[in-house]
C-alpha positions as CSV (number, residue, x, y, z in Angstrom):
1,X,29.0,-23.5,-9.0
2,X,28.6,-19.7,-8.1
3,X,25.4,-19.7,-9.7
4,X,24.0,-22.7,-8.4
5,X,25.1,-21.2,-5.0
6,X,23.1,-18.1,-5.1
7,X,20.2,-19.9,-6.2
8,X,20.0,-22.4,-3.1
9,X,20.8,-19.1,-1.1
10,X,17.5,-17.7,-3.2
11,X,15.6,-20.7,-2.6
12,X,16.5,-21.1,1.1
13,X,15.6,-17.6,2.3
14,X,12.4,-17.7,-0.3
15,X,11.2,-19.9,2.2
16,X,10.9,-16.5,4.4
17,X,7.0,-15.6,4.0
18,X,7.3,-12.3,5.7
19,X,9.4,-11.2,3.1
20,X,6.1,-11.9,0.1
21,X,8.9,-13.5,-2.4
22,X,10.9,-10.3,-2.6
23,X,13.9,-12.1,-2.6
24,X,16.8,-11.8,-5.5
25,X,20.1,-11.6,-6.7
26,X,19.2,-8.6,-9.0
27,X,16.5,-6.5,-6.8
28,X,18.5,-3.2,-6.7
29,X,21.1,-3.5,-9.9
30,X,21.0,-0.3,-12.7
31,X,17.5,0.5,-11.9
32,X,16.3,4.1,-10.7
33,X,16.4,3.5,-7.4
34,X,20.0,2.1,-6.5
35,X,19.6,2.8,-3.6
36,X,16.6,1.0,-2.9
37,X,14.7,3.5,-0.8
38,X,11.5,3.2,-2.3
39,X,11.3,-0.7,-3.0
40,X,8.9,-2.0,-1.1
41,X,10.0,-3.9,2.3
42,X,11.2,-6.3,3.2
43,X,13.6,-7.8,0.8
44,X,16.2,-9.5,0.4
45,X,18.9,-9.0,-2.2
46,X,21.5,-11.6,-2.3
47,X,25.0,-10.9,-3.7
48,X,28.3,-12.7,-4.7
49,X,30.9,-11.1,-2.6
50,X,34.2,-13.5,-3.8
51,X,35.5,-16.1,-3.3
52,X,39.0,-18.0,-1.4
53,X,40.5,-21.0,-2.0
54,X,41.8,-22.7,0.6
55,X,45.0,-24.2,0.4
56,X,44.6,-26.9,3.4
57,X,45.5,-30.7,3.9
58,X,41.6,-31.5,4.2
59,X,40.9,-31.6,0.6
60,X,44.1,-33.8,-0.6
61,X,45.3,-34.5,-3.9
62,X,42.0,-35.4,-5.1
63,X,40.2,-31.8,-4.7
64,X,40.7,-27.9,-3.8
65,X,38.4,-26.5,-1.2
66,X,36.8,-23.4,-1.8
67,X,35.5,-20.9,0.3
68,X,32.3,-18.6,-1.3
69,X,31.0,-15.6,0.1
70,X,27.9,-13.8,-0.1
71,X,25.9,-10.8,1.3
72,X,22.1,-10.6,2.0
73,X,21.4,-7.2,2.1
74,X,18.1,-7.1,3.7
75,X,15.4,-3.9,4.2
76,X,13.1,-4.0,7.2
77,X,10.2,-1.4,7.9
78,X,11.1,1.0,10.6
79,X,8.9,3.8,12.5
80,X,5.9,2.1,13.1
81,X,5.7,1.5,16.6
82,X,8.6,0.2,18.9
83,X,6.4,-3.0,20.1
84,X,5.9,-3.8,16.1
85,X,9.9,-3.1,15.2
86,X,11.1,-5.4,17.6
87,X,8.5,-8.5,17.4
88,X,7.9,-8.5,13.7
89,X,10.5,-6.8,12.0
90,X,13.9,-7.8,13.7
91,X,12.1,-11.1,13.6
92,X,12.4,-11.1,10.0
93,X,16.1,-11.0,10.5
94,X,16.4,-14.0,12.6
95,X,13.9,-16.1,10.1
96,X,16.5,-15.4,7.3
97,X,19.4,-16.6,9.2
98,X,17.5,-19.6,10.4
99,X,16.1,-20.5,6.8
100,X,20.1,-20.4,5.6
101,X,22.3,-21.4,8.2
102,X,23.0,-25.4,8.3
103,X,21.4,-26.1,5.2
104,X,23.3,-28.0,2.2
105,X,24.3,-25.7,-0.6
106,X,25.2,-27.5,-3.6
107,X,26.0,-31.4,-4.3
108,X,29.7,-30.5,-3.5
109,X,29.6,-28.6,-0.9
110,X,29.5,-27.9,2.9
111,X,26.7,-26.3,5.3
112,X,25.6,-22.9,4.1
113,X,27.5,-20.7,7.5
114,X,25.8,-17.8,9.0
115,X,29.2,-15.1,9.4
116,X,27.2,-12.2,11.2
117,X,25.6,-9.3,9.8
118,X,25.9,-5.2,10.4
119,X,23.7,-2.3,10.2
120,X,24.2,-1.0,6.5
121,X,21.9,2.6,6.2
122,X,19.4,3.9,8.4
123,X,16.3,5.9,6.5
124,X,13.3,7.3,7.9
125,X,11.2,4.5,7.2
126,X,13.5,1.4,7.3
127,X,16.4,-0.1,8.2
128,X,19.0,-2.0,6.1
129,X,21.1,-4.5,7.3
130,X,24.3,-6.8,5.6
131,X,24.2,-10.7,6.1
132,X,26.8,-12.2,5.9
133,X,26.8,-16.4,4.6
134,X,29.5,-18.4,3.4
135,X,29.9,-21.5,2.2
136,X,32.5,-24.2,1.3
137,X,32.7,-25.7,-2.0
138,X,34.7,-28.9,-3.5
139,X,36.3,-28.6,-6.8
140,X,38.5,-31.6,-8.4
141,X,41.9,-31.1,-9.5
């Protein structure tokens, strides 16, 4: 299922044109730049974070409920101009939330939920910021 998670998650925030289909689960990974200071922005890199079960009445005898959580780190330009940063870059921001949260994930699961995000690194030319999703999955016993 944690695959077919991070691929609706993929898909979903795909769906974000500003970001010209620079969206992955493997954009940073072992290459040269792990940092990813020099890949072009925006992007969106989306990572398994873990997983809890969750050991609640809801799910009875017949299933265990399952709790995933991922991370959309996500670079935005930053320096052109204040008027550009704040109507078309933090914009891009909102558009990924709002392409993820309240969709379905997978056949047995929940609503993908939007959990917040933080300011991750600041560089000279952009900004990178942390999303958080989660989503709950059903498993049979």
């Amino acid at each position: 299922m944690i695959g077919e998670l991070t691929q609706n998650l993929i898909n979903s925030i795909s769906t974000v044109t500003a970001l010209g289909g620079r969206v992955g689960a493997v954009v940073g990974g072992t290459a040269t730049d792990p940092t990813m200071s020099e890949a072009p922005v925006p992007f969106a890199w989306v990572i398994f974070g873990g997983d809890e079960p969750l050991n609640d009445a809801e799910g009875g005898q017949k299933y265990q409920r399952v709790r995933y959580n991922f991370s959309v780190v996500t670079a935005i330009e930053y320096g052109l101009s204040e008027a550009d940063f704040m109507s078309t870059q933090l914009a891009v921001l909102e558009a990924i939330q709002m392409a993820v949260r309240g969709t379905q994930g997978h056949n047995y699961s929940d609503l993908w939920q939007y959990e917040g995000q933080e300011l991750q690194t600041v560089f000279p030319n952009r900004l990178v910021y942390n999303m958080h999703f989660s989503i709950i999955g059903h498993h049979k016993v």
